[in-house]
mmCIF entry with sequence, helices, sheets and N, C-alpha, C, O atoms, coordinates in Angstrom:
data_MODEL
# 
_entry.id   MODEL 
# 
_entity.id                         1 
_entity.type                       polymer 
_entity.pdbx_number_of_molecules   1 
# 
_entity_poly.entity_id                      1 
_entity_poly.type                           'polypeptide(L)' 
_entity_poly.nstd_linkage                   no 
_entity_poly.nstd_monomer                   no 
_entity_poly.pdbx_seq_one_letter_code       
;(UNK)(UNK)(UNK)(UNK)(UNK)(UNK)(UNK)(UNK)(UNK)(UNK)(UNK)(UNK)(UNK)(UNK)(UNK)(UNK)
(UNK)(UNK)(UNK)(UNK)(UNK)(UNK)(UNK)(UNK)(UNK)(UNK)(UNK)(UNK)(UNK)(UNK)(UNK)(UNK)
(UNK)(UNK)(UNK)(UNK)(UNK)(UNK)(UNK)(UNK)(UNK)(UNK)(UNK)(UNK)(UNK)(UNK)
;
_entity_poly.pdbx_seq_one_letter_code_can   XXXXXXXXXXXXXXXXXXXXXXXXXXXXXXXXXXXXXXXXXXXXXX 
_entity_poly.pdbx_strand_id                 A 
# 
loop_
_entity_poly_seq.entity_id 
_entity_poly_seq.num 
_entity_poly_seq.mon_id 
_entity_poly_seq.hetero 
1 1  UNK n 
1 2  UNK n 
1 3  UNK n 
1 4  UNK n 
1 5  UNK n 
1 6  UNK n 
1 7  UNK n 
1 8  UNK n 
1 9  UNK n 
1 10 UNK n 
1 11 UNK n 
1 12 UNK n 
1 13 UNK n 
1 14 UNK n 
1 15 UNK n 
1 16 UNK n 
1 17 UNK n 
1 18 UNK n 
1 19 UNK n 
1 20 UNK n 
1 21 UNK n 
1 22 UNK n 
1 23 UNK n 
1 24 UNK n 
1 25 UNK n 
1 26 UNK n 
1 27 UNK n 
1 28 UNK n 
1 29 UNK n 
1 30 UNK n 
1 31 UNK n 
1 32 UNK n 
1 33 UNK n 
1 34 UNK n 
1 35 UNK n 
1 36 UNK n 
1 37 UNK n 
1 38 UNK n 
1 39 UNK n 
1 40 UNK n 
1 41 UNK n 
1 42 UNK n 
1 43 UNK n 
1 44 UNK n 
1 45 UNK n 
1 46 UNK n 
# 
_struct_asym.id          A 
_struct_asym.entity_id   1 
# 
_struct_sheet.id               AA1 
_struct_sheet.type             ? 
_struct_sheet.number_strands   4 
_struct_sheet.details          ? 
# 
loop_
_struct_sheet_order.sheet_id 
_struct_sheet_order.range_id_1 
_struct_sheet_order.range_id_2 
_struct_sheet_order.offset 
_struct_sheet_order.sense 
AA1 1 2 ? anti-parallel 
AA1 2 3 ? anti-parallel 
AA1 3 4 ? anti-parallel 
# 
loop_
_struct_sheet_range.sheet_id 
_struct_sheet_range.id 
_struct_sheet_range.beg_label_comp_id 
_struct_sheet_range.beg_label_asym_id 
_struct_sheet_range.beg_label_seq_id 
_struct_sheet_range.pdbx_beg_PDB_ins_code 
_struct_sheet_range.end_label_comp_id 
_struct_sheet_range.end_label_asym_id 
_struct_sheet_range.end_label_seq_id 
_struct_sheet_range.pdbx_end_PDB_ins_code 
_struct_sheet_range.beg_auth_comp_id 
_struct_sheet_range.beg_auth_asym_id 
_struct_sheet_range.beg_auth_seq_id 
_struct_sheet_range.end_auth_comp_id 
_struct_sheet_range.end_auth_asym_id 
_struct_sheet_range.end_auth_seq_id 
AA1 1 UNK A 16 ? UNK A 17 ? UNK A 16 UNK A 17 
AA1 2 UNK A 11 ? UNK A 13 ? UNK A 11 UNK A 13 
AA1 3 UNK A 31 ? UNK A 34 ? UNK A 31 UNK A 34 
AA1 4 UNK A 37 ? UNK A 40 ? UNK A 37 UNK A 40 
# 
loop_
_atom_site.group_PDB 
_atom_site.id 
_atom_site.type_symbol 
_atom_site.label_atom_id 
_atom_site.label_alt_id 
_atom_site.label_comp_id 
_atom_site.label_asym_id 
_atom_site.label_entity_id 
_atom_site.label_seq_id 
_atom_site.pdbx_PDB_ins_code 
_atom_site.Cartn_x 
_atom_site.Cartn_y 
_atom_site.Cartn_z 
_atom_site.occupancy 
_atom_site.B_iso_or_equiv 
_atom_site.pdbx_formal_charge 
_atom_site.auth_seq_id 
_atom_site.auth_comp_id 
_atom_site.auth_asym_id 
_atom_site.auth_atom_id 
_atom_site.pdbx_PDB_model_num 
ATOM 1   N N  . UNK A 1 1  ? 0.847  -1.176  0.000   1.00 0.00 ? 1  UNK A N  1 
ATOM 2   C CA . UNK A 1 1  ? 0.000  0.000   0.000   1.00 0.00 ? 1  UNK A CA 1 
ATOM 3   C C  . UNK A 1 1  ? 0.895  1.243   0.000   1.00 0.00 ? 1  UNK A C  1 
ATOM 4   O O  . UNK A 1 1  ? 2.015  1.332   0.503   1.00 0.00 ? 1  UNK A O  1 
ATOM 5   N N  . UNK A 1 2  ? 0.238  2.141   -0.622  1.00 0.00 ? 2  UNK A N  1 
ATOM 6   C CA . UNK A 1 2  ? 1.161  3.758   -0.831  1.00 0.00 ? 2  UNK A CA 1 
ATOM 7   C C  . UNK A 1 2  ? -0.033 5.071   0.143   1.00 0.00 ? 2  UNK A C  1 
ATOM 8   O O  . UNK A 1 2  ? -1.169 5.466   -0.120  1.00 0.00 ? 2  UNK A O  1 
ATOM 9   N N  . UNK A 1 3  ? 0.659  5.307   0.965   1.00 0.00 ? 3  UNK A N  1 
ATOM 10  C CA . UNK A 1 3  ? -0.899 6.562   1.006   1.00 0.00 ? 3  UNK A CA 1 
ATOM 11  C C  . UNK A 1 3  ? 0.086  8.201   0.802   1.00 0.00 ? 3  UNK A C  1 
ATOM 12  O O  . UNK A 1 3  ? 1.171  8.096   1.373   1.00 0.00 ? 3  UNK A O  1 
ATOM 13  N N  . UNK A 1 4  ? -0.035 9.036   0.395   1.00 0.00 ? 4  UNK A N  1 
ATOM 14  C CA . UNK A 1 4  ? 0.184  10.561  0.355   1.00 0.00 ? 4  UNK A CA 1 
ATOM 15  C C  . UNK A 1 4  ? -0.234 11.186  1.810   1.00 0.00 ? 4  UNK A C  1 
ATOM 16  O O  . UNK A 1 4  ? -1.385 11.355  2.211   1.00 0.00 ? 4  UNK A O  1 
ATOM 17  N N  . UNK A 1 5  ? 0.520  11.373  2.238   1.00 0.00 ? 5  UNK A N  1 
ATOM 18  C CA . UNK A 1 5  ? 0.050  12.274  3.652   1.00 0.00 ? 5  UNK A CA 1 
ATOM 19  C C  . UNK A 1 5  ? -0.198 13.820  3.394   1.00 0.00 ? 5  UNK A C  1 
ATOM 20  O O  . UNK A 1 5  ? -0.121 14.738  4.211   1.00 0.00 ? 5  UNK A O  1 
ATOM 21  N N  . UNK A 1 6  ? -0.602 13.883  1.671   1.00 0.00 ? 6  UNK A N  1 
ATOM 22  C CA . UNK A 1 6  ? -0.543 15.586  1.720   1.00 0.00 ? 6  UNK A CA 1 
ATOM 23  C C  . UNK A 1 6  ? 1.014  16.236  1.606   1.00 0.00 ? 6  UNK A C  1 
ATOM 24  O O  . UNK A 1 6  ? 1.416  17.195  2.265   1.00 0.00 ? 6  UNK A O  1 
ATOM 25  N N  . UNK A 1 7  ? 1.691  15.570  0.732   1.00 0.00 ? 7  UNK A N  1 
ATOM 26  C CA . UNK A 1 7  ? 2.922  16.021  0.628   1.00 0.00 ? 7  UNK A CA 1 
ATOM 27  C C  . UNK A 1 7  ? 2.900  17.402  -0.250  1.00 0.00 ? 7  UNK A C  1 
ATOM 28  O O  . UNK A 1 7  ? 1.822  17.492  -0.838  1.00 0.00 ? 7  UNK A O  1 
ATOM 29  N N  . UNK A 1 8  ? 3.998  18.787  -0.580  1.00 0.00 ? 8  UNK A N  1 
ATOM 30  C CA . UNK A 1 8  ? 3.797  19.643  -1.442  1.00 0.00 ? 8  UNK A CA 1 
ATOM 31  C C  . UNK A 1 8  ? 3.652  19.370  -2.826  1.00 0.00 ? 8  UNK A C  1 
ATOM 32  O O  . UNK A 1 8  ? 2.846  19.822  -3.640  1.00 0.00 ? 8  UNK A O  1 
ATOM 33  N N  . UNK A 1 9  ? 4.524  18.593  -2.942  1.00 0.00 ? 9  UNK A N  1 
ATOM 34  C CA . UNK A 1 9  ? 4.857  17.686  -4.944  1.00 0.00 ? 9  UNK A CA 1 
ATOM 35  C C  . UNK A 1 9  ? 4.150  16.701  -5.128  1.00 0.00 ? 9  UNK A C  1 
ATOM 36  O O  . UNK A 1 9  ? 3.926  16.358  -6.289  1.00 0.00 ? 9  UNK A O  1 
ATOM 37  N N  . UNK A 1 10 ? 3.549  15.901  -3.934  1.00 0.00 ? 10 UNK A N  1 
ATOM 38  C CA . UNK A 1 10 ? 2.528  15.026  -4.446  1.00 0.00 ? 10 UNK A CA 1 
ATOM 39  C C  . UNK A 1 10 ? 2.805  13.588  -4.682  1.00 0.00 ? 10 UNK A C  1 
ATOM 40  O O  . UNK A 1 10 ? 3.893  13.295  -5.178  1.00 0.00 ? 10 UNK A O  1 
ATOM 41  N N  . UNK A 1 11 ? 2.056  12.767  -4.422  1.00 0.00 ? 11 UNK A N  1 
ATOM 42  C CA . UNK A 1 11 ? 3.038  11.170  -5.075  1.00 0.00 ? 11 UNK A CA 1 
ATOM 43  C C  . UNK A 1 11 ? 1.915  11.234  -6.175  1.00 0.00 ? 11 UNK A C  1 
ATOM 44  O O  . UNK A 1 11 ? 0.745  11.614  -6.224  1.00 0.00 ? 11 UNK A O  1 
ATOM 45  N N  . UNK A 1 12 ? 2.850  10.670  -7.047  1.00 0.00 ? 12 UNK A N  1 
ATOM 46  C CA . UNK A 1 12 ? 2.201  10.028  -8.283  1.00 0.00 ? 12 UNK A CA 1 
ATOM 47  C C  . UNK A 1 12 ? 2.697  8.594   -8.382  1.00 0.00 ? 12 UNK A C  1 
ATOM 48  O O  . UNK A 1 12 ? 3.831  8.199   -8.111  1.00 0.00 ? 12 UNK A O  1 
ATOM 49  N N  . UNK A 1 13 ? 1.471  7.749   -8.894  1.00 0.00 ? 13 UNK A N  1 
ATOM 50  C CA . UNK A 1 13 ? 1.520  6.510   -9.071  1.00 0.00 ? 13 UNK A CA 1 
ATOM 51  C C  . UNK A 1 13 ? 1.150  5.958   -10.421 1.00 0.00 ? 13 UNK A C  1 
ATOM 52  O O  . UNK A 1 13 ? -0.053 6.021   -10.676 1.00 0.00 ? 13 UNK A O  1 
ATOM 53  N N  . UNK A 1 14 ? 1.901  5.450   -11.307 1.00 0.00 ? 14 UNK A N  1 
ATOM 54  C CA . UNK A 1 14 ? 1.648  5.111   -12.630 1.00 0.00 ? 14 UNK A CA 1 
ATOM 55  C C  . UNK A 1 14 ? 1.485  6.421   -13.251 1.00 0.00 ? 14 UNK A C  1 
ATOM 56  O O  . UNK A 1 14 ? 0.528  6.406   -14.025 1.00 0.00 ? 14 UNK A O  1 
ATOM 57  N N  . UNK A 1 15 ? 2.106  7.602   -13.186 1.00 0.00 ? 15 UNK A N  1 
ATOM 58  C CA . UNK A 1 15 ? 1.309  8.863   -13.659 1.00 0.00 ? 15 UNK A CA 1 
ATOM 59  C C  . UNK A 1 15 ? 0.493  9.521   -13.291 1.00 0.00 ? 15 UNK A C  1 
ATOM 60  O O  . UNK A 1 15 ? 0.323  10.563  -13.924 1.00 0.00 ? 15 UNK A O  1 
ATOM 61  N N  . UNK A 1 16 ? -0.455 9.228   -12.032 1.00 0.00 ? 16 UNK A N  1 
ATOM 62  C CA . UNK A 1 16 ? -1.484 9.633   -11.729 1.00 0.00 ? 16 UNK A CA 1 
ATOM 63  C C  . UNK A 1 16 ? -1.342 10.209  -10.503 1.00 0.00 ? 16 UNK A C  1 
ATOM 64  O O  . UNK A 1 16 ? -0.876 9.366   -9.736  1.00 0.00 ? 16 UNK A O  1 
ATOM 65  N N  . UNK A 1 17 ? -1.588 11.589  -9.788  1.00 0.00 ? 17 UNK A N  1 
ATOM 66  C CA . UNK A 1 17 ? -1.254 11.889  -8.662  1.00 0.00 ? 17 UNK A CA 1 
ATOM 67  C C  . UNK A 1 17 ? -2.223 11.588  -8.068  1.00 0.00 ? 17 UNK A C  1 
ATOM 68  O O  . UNK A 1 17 ? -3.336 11.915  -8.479  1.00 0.00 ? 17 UNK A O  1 
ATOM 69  N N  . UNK A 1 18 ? -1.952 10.550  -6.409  1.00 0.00 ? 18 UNK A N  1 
ATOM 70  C CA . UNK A 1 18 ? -2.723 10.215  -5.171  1.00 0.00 ? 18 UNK A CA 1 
ATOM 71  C C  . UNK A 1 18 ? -3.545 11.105  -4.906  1.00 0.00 ? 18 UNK A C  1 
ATOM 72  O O  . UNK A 1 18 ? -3.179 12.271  -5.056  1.00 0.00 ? 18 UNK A O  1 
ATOM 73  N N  . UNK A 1 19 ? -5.041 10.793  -4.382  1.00 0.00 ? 19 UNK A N  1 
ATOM 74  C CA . UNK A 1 19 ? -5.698 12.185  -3.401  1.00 0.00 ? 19 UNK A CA 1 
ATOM 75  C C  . UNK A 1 19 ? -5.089 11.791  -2.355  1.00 0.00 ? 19 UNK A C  1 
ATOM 76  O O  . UNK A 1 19 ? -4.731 10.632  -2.147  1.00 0.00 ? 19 UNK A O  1 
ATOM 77  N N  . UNK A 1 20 ? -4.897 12.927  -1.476  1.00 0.00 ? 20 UNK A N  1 
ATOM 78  C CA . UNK A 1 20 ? -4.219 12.355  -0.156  1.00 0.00 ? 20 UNK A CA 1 
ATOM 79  C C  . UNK A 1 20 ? -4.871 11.402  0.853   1.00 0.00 ? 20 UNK A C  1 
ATOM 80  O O  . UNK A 1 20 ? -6.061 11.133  0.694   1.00 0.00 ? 20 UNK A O  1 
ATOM 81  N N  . UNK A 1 21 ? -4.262 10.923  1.772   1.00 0.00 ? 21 UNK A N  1 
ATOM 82  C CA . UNK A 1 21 ? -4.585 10.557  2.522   1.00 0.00 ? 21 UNK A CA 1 
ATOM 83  C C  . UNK A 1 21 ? -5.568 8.834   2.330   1.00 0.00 ? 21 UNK A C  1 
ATOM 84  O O  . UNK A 1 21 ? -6.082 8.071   3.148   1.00 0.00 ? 21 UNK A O  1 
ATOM 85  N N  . UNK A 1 22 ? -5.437 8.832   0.830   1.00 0.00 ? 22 UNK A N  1 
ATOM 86  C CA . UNK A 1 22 ? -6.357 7.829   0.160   1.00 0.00 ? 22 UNK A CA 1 
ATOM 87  C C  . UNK A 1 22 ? -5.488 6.081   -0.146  1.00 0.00 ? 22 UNK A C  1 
ATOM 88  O O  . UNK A 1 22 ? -5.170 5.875   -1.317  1.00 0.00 ? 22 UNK A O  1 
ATOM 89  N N  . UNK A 1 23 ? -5.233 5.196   0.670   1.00 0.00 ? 23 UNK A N  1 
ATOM 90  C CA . UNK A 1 23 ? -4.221 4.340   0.200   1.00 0.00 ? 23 UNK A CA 1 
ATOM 91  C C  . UNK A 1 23 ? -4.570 3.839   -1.211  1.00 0.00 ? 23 UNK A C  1 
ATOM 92  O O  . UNK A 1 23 ? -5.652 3.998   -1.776  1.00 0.00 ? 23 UNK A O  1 
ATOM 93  N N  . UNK A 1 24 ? -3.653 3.308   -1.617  1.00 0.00 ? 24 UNK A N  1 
ATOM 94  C CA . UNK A 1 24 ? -3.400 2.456   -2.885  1.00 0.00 ? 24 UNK A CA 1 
ATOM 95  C C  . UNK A 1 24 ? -2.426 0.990   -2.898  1.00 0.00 ? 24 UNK A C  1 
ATOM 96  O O  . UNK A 1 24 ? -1.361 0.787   -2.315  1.00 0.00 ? 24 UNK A O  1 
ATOM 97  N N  . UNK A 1 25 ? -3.211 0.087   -3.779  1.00 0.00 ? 25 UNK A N  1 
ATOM 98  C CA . UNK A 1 25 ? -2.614 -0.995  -3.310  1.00 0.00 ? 25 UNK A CA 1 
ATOM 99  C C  . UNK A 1 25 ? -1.357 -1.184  -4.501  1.00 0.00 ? 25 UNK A C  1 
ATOM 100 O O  . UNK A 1 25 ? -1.678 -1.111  -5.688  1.00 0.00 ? 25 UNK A O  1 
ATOM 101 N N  . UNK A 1 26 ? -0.250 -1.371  -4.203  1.00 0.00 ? 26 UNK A N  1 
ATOM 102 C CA . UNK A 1 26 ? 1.270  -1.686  -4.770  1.00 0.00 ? 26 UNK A CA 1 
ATOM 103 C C  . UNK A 1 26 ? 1.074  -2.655  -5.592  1.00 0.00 ? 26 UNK A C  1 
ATOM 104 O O  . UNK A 1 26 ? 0.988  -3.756  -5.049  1.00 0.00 ? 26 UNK A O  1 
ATOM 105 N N  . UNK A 1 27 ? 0.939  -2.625  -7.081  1.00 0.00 ? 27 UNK A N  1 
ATOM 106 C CA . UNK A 1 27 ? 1.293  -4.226  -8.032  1.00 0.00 ? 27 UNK A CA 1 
ATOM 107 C C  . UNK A 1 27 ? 2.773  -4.172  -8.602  1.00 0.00 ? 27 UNK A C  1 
ATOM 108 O O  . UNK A 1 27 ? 3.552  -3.219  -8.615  1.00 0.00 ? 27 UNK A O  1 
ATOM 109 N N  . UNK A 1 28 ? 2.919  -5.332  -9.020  1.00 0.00 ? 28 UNK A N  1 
ATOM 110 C CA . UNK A 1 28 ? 4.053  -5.844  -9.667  1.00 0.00 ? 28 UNK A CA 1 
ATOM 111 C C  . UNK A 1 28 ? 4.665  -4.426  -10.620 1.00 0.00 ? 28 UNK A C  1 
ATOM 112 O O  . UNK A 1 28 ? 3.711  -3.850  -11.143 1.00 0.00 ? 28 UNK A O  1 
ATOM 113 N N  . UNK A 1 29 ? 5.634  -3.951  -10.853 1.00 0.00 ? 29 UNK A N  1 
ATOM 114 C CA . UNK A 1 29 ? 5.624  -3.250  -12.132 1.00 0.00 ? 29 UNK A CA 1 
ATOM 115 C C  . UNK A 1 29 ? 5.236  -1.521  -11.906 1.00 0.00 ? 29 UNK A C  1 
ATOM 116 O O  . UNK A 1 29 ? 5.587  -0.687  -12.740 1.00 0.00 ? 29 UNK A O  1 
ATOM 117 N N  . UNK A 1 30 ? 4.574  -1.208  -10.825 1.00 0.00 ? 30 UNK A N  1 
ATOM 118 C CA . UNK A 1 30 ? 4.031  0.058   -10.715 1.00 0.00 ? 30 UNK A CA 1 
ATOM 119 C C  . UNK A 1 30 ? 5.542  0.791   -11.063 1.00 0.00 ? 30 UNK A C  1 
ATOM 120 O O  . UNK A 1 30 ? 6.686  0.336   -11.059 1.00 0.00 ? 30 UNK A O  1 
ATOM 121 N N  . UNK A 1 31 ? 4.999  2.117   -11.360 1.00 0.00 ? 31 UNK A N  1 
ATOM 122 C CA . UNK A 1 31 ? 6.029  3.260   -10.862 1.00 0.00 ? 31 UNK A CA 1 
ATOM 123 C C  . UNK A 1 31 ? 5.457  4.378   -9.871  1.00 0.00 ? 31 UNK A C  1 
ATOM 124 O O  . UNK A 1 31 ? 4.284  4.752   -9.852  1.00 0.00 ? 31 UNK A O  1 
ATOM 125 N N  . UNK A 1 32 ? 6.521  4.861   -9.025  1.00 0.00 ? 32 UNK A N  1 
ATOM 126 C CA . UNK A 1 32 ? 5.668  5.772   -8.042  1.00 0.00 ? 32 UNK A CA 1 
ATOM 127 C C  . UNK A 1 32 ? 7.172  6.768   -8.411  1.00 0.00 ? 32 UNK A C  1 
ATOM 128 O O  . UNK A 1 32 ? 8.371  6.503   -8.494  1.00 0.00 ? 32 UNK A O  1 
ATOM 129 N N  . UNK A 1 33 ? 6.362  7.977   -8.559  1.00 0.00 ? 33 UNK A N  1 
ATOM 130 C CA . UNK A 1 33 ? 7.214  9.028   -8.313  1.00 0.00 ? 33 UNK A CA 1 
ATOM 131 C C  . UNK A 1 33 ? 6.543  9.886   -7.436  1.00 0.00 ? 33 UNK A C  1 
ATOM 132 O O  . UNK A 1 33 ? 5.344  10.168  -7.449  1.00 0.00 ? 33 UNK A O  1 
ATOM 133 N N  . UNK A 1 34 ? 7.924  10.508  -6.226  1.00 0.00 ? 34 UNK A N  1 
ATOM 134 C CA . UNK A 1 34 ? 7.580  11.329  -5.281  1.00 0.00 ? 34 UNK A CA 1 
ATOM 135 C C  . UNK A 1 34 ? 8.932  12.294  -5.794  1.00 0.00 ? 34 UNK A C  1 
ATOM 136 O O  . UNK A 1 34 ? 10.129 12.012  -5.852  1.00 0.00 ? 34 UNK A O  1 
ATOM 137 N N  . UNK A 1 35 ? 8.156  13.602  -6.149  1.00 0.00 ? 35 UNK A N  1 
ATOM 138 C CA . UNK A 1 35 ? 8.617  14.958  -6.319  1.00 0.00 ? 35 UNK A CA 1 
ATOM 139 C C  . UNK A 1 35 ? 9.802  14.227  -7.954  1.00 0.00 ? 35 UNK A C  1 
ATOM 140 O O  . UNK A 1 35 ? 9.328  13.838  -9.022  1.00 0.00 ? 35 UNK A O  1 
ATOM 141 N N  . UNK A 1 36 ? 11.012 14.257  -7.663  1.00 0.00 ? 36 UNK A N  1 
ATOM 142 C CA . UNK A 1 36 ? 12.122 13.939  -8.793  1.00 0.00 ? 36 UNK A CA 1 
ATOM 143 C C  . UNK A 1 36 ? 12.307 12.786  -9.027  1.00 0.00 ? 36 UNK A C  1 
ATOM 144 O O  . UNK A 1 36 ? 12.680 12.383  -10.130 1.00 0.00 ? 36 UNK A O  1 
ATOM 145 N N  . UNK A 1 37 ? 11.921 11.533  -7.333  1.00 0.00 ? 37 UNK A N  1 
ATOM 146 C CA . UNK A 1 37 ? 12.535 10.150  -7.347  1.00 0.00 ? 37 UNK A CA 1 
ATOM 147 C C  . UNK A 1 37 ? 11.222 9.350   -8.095  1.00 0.00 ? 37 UNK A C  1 
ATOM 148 O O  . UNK A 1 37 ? 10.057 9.626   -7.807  1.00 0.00 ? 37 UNK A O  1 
ATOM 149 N N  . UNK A 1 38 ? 11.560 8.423   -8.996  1.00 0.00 ? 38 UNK A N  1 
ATOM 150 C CA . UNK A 1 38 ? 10.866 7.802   -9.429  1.00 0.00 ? 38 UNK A CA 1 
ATOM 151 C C  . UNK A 1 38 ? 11.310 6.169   -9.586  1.00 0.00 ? 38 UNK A C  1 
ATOM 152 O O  . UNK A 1 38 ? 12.016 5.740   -10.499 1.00 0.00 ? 38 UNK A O  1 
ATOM 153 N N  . UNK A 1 39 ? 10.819 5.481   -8.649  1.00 0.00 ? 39 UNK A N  1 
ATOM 154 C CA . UNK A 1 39 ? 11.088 4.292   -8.491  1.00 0.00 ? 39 UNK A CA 1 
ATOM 155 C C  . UNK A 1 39 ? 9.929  3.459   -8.750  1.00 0.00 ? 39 UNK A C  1 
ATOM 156 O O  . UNK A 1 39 ? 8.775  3.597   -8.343  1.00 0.00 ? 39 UNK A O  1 
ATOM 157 N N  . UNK A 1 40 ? 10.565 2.346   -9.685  1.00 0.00 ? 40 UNK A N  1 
ATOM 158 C CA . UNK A 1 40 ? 9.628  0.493   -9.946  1.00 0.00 ? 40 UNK A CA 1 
ATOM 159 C C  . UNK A 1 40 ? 9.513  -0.055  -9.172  1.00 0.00 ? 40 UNK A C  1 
ATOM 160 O O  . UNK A 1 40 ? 10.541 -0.273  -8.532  1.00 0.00 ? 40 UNK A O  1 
ATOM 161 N N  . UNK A 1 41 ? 8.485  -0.542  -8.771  1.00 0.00 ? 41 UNK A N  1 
ATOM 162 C CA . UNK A 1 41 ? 8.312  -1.563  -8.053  1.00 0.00 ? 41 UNK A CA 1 
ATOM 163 C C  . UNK A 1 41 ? 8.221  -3.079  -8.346  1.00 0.00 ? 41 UNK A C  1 
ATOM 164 O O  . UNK A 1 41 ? 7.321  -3.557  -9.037  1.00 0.00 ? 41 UNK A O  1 
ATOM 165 N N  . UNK A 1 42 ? 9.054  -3.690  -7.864  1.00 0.00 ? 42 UNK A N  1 
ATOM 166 C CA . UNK A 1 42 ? 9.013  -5.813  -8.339  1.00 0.00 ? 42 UNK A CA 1 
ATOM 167 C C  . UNK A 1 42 ? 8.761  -6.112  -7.157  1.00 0.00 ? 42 UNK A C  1 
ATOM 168 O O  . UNK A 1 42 ? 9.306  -5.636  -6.161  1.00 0.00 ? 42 UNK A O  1 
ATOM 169 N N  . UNK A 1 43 ? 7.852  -6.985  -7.198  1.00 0.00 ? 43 UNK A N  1 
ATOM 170 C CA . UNK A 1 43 ? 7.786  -8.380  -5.682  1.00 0.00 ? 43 UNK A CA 1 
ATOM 171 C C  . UNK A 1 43 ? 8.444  -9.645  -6.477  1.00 0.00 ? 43 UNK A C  1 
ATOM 172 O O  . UNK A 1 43 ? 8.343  -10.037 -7.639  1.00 0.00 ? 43 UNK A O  1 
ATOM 173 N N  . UNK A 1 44 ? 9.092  -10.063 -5.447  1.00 0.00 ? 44 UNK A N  1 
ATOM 174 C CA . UNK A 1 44 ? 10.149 -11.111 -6.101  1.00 0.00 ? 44 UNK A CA 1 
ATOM 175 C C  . UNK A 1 44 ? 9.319  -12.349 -4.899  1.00 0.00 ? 44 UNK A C  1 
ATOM 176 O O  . UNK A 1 44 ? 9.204  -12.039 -3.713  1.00 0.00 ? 44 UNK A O  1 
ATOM 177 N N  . UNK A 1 45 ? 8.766  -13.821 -5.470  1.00 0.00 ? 45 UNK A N  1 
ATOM 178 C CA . UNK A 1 45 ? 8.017  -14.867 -4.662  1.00 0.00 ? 45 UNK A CA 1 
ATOM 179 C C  . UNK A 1 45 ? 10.126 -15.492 -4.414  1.00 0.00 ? 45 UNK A C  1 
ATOM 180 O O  . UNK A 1 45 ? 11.160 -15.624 -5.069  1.00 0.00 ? 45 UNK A O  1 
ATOM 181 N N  . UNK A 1 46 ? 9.516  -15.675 -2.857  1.00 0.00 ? 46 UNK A N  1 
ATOM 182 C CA . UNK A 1 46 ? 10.392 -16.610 -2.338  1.00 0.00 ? 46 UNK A CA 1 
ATOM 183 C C  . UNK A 1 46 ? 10.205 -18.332 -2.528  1.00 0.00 ? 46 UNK A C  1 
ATOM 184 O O  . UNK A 1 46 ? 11.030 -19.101 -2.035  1.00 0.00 ? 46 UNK A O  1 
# 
């Protein structure tokens, strides 16, 4: 899960900026960018 606490820049997820305070559930592959950092997300099965 991702939630935005109301940050100034905002998280964006896949492109799309969070309403705050609203969670979102994490898949395989997402991208989340907060403000410049933009990081992929992988779940790797043990």
């Amino acid at each position: 899960m991702i939630v935005d606490k109301g940050s100034s820049n905002g998280t964006h997820l896949n492109g799309q900026r969070l309403v705050p305070n609203q969670p979102r559930v994490l898949r395989n592959g997402d991208e989340i960018r907060l403000g410049k950092l933009i990081a992929h997300i992988y779940f790797k099965s043990s």
